[in-house]
N, C-alpha and C positions, 0 to 999 in steps of 0.2 A: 268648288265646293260640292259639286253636285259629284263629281266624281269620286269623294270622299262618301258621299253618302250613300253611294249606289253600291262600294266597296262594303260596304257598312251591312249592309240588306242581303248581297251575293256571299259574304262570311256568315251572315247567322243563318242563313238556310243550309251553307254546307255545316255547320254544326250540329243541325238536327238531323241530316241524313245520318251523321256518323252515330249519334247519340240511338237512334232506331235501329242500325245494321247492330249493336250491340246486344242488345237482348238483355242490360243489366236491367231496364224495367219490370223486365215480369218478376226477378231475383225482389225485386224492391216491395212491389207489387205482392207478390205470396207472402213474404214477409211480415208485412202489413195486415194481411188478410189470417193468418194465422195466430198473430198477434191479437185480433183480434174475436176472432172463433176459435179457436185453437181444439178449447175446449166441446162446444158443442160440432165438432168434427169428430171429432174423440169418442165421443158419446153415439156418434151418428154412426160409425164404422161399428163401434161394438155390438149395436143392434141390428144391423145390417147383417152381420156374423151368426146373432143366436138365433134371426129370423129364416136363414140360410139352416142353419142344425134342426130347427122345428122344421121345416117343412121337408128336409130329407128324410128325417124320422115317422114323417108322417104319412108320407106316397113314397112306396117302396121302389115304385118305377122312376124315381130320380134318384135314386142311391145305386153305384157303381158295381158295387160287389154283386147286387144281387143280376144284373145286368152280365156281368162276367161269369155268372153259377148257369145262367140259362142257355149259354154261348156254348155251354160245355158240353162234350160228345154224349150221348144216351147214353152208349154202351159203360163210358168209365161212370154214370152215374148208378146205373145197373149194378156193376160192380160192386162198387162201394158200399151201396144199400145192402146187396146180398153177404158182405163181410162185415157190414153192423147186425147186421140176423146172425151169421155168423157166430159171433163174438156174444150176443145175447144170449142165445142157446148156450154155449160153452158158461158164461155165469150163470146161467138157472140151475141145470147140471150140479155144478158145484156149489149152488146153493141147497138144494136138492137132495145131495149127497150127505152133505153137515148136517141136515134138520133128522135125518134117516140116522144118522150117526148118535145125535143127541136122543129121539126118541128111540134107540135101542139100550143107550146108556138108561135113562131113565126108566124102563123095563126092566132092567138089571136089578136097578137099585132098589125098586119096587117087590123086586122078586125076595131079594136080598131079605129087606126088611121085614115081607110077612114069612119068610124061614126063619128066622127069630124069632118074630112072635109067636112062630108052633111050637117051636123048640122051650121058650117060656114058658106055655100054656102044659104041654108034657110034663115041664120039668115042675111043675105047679100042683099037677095031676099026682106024682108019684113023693109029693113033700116034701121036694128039694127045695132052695134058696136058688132061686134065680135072679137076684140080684149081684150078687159078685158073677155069673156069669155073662150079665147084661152087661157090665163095668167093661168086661177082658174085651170084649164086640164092640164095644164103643172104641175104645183105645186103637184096636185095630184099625178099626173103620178109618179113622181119624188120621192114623199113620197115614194109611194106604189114601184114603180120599179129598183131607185135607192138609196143602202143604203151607201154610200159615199160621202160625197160633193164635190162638186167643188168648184174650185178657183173663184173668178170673176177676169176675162178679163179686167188689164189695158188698156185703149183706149189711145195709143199713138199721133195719128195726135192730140188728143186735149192737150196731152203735148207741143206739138209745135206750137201749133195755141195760147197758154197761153202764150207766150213767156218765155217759162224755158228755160234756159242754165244753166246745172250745169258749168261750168265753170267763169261763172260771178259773180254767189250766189244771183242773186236777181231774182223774181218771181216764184220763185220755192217753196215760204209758208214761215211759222214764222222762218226757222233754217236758216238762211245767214252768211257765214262765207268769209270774205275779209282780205287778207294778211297784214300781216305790214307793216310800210312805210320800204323803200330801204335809206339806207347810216349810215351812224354811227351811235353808239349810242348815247343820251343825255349827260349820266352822264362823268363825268369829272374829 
């Protein structure tokens, strides 16, 4: 019996050595442990994360890039810098240019409009009508300087002075529209 027993004792020890060379405990084990945290793992990682983004944002000497800009040769910095002056220059220039452009046009137009007004004042002076000749100048102008039309200005007081009321339907042109009469119908 005793040799049955000893059999007994030398079998459950080699079952545990094989059950250890296996490694499905830790599979069991995380498991378990995930199951059970899962979530405040979850939670831990993503704070982990945004604490990592704040403080690269924060000390520029742990962010990469700027590590990698300082690595770089003077000379191609040099460059660079003097081709953003470069390129600065060349847009003032041509900013420059435009406001000189515009403030010559507006000289123009300035000039433009008190030669009219002498031309008025003349033609004022010698008891002509310079109103149909102000009309022809506008027209022109207008061709020549603007290319969009405008609306014409309904003049209101003379809607009211015509005696319109929408509300009544009459003097307000050929479309007059008056309600039916009130109470029951005809038919029968």
């Amino acid at each position: 019996m005793e040799a049955n027993g000893g059999d007994a004792e030398i079998k459950s020890g080699a079952d545990e050595n094989l059950k250890n060379q296996d490694l499905s405990f830790i599979q069991s084990t995380a498991a378990t442990l995930l199951s059970q945290y899962g979530w405040f793992f979850l939670v831990l990682c993503v704070g982990v994360y945004f604490l990592i983004q704040y403080l690269s944002k924060k000390s520029p000497s742990l962010n990469l890039s700027s590590a990698s800009a300082v690595s770089q040769d003077p000379s191609s910095v040099v460059m660079r810098q003097e081709a953003l002056e470069a390129s600065r220059r060349r847009m003032q220039e041509e900013l420059d240019a435009r406001a000189a452009e515009f403030k010559e046009k507006q000289q123009r137009l300035e000039e433009e409009k008190r030669r009219q007004k002498i031309e008025q004042w003349e033609s004022m002076k010698e008891g002509k009508s310079y109103k149909g000749n102000n009309r022809l100048h506008r027209n022109n102008d207008e061709v020549s300087t603007n290319t969009t039309a405008l609306k014409p200005k309904t003049d209101k007081k003379s809607l009211r002075s015509s005696g319109y009321n929408p509300l009544t339907g009459d003097g307000g042109g050929t479309c007059s529209w008056r309600p039916g009469r009130r109470g029951p119908s005809a038919g029968g």
